[in-house]
N, C-alpha and C positions, 0 to 999 in steps of 0.2 A: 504493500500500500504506500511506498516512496513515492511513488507520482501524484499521487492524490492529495499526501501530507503536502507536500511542496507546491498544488493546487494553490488551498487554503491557505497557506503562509504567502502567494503572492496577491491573493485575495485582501487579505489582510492590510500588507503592505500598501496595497492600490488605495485602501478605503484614510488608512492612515494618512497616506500626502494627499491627497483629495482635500479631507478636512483641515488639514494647515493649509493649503493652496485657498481655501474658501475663507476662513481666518482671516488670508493676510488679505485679500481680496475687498473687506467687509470695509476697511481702513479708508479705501477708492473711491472718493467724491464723483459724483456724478457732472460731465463739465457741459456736456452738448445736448439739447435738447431736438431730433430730428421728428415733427409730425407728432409730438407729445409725448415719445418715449425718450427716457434715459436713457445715454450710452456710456459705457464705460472707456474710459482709455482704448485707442486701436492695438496697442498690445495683449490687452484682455482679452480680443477677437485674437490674434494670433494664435496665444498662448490656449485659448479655447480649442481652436483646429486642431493644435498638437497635443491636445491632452487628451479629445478624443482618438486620436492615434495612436497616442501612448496609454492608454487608459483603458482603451475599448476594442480596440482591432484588432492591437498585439494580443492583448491579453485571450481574447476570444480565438484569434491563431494561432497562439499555443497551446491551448487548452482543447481544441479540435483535434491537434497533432499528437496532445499526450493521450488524450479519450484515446486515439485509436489506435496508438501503440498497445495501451494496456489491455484493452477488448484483444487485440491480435496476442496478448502475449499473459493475459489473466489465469492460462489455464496452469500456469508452474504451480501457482499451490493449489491447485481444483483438477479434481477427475472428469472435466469434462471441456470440449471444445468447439466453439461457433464457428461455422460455417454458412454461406450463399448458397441454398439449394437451388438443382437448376430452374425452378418455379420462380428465383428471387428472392423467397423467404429462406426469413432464418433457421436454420434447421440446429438441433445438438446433437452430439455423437459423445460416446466417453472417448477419452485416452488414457489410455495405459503405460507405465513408464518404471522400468529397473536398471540398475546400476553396476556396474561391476569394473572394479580394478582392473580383472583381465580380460572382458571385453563386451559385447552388447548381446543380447537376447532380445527379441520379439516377438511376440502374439498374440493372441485375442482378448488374452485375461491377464489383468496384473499380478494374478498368485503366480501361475504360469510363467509369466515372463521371470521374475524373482526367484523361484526356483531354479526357472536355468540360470540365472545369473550367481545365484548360491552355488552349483556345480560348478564352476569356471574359478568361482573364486576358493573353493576348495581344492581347487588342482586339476579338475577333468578337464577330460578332452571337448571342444566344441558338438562331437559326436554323443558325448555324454550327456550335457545340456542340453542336447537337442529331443534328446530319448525321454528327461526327464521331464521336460516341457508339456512334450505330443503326449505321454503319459496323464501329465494333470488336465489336457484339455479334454482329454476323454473323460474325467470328471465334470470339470466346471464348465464347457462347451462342446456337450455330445453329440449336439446337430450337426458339429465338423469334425470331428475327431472319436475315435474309440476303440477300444482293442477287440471292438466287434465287426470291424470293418478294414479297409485296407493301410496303406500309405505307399507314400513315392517320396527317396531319396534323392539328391544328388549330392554328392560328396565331391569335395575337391578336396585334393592337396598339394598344398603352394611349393613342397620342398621338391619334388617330382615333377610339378606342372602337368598333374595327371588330374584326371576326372572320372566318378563311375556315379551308375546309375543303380540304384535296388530298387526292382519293381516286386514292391509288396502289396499289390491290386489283389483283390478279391479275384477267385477264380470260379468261373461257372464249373456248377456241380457234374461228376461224371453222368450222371443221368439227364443233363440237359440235352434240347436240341433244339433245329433251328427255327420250329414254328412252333414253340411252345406256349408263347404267349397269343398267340393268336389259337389255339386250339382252347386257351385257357378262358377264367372271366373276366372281363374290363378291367382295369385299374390292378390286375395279378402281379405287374412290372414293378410297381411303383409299389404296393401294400401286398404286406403275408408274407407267409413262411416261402412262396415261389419267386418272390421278388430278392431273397439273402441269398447273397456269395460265398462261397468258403472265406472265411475270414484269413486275414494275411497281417495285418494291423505289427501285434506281437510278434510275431516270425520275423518281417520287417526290417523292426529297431532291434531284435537281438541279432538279426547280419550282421548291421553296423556295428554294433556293439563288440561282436567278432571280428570282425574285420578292420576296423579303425582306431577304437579306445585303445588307451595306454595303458588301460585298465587299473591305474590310480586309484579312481575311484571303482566299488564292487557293482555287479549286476542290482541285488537287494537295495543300494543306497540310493539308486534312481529312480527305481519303483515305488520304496516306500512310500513319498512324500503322498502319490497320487493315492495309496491305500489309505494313508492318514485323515485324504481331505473326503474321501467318500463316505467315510464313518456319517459325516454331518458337514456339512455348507451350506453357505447364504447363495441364494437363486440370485442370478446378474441380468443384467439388459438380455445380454446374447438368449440364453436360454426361456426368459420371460415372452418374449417376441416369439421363440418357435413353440412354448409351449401354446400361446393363444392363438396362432395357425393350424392348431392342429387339434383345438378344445372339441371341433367335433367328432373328432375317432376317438377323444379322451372321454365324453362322454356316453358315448353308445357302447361301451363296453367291451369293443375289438380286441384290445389288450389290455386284460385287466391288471397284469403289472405294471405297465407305463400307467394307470390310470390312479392305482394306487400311489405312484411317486410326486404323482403331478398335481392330482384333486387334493384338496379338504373339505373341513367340515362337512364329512360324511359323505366326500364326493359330490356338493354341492356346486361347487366354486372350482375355478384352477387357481393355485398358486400363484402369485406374482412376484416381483422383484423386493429380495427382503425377505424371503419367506425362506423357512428350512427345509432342507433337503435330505435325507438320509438313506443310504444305500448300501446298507450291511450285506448282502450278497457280493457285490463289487465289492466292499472293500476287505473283504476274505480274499475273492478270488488273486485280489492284488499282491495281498500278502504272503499267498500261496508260489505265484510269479517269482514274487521278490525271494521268494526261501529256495523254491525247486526248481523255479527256470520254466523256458515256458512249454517245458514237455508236460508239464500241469495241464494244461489249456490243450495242448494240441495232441497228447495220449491221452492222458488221467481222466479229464471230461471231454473226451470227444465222443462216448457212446452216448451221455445226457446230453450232450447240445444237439447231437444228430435226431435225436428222439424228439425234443423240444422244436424241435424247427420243421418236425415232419408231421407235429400232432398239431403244427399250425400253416400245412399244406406245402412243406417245402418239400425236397428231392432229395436236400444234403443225406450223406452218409457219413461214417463215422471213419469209413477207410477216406474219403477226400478229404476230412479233416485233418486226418493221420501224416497222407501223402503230400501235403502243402509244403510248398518250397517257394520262397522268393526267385526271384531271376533278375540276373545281376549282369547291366549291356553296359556300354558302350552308352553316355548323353548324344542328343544332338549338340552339335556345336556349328556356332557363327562365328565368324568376322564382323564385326560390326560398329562403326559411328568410333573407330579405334578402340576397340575392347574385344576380347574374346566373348559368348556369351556362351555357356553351358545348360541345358534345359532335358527336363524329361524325355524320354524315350519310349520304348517297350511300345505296354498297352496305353500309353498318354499320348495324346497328341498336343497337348498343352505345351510339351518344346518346341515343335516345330511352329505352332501357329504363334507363338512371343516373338521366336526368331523372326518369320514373316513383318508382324508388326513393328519391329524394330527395323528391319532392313526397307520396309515401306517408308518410315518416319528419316532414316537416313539420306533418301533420294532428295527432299526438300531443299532446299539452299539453305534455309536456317530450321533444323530438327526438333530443337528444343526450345524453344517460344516458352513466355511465358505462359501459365496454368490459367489467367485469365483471360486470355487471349484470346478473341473467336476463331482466330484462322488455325490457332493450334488445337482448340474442341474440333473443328472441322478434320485436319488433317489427320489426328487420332482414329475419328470418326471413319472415315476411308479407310485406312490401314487396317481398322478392323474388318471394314466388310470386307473389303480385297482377299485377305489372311484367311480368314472362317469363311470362305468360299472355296478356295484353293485348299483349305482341309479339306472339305465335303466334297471336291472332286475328287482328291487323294482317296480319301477313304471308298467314295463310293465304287472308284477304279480298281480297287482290291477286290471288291466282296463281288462286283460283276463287270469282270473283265471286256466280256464281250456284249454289255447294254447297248441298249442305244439312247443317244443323249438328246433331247429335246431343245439344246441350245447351244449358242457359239460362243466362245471366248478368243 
């Protein structure tokens, strides 16, 4: 609050010589009578012009200049941040922000991010922090994270100038096939036990964890944290938002475990932001991870998850849970705007279509404009259709080689 304080104090100051200026003013015989008004000395008129200049204009054009510094820069001691939605209006977003000696951490939740930065300053490897991160977001933001679902690495290392990719994607089940969803009901893709992947999530971050860690830090010291915060947490924006997207499969009874974690007062209501959360299944299972490793998860209950996911219409097996393995390529890699850029691979195509969009945004004369700039919203804006059109060729060119295409490029 330094700029505000120093507001009022020039506030102050202003009102102060104002009234000795007025004071000594009062002493000022009236000499000239112009049409029946008094006038004062012509330096009184001078000295009037520059007092509203110095008095009124400056003061109001610094004071415009520090408003808006502080509005742009209020958020250091507050978890949240103003932004121009593209409507014009004001919109908020939180931010999140951790600290570390040996080096930076980001993601969606500030426990999350803190945690990784607690690894790092404990001695682990960037690979460590990263594990223990992805970890808590499967607690604290499950809608993007969870060790029920997959992840995609890329790992670089600077001492090699090497790059690898670990695709720990979810893999369809061995009893999938290719019109399954169309033989099935509406909406089977998207909802139900036919819609889950063999999970890959765990498998994943202990590759990396094999293959990268310095092992400093133990497998159990990165897991626990996430075990810890599952016991009980406070509900955040991220999860308040997808919990009430989705109030109506919460209350029609679909899953009545999600409905039990998400409802209160007797399944009335859904929980909101602030409200407790408690997940003693998770935070066993984490604990179990953290002690056995995660042939826990991917032997020890794989005959229960396969059982659970087929008593709610899925296919898995307990042998494709068994048989999961990551797969571990080669990223794409670019040239690009002078940088190298390294991205996804595998089952993603999220490397290729950034590279696209970067090497679109490169052809510009000037690539990086500023963020309010309409010609740089415009030119983003292109680079994206271009990119995500040129995926959808790519891809569609794989799955049918010999289509026929209804349009020219």
């Amino acid at each position: 609050m330094k700029s505000l304080n120093i507001i009022k104090s020039n506030r102050a100051t202003h009102h102060r010589l104002y009234d000795e200026e007025q004071e000594q003013m009062s002493d000022v015989d009236s000499v000239h009578l112009v049409d029946g008004r008094d006038l004062k000395y012509s330096s009184w008129y001078s000295w009037g012009f520059y007092g509203i200049i110095i008095f009124a204009v400056i003061p109001l054009f610094i004071l415009s200049v520090v408003l808006l510094v502080y509005i742009q820069h209020h958020n250091n001691g507050s978890d949240s941040c103003l932004y121009s939605g593209s409507d014009g209006e004001a919109a908020m977003f939180e931010q999140y922000e951790a600290t570390s000696v040996n080096g930076s951490v980001a993601t969606d939740v500030y426990e999350c991010s803190q945690i990784g930065a607690d690894v790092l300053y404990e001695g682990g490897h960037a690979v460590d922090a990263a594990i223990a991160s992805a970890l808590c977001l499967g607690v604290l933001s499950p809608a993007s994270s969870g060790i029920g679902g997959g992840c995609m690495i890329v790992h670089y290392d600077a001492t090699d100038d090497e790059a690898v990719f670990i695709d720990g994607r979810e893999f369809a089940p061995s009893g999938a096939y290719a019109d399954m969803y169309v033989d099935a009901s509406p909406g089977s893709s998207l909802n139900g036990g036919l819609a889950i992947g063999v999970i890959g999530e765990l498998y994943g971050l202990y590759t990396a964890y094999e293959l990268y860690s310095k092992k400093d830090l133990s497998w159990s010291r990165l897991v626990t944290p996430a075990a810890q915060l599952a016991e009980q947490w406070v509900m955040n924006d991220n999860v308040a938002n997808s919990v009430r997207a989705i109030q109506e499969h919460l209350f029609s009874d679909e899953y009545p475990e999600l409905s039990a974690l998400y409802l209160k007062n007797d399944g009335t209501e859904i929980k909101v932001k602030g409200d407790l959360v408690e997940q003693p299944q998770l935070s066993d299972t984490l604990y179990k991870v953290a002690s056995y490793g995660i042939d826990y998860v991917y032997q020890n209950m794989s005959v229960l998850l396969a059982q659970e996911i087929q008593d709610a219409g899925g296919i898995i097996t307990a042998k494709d849970i068994q048989a999961y393995k990551p797969k571990v390529h080669e990223p794409v890699k670019s040239e690009v705007l002078g940088h190298t850029y390294y991205g996804a691979s595998g089952s993603s195509s999220g490397g290729a279509t950034v590279a696209g969009i970067l090497h679109y945004l490169s052809s510009a004369s000037t690539p990086l404009l500023s963020l309010s700039d309409n010609e740089y919203h415009h030119l983003l804006l292109e680079a994206y259709n271009h990119a995500f059109a040129v995926s959808t060729i790519m891809l569609y060119s794989m799955l049918y080689p010999s289509g026929v295409w209804l349009c020219s490029f």
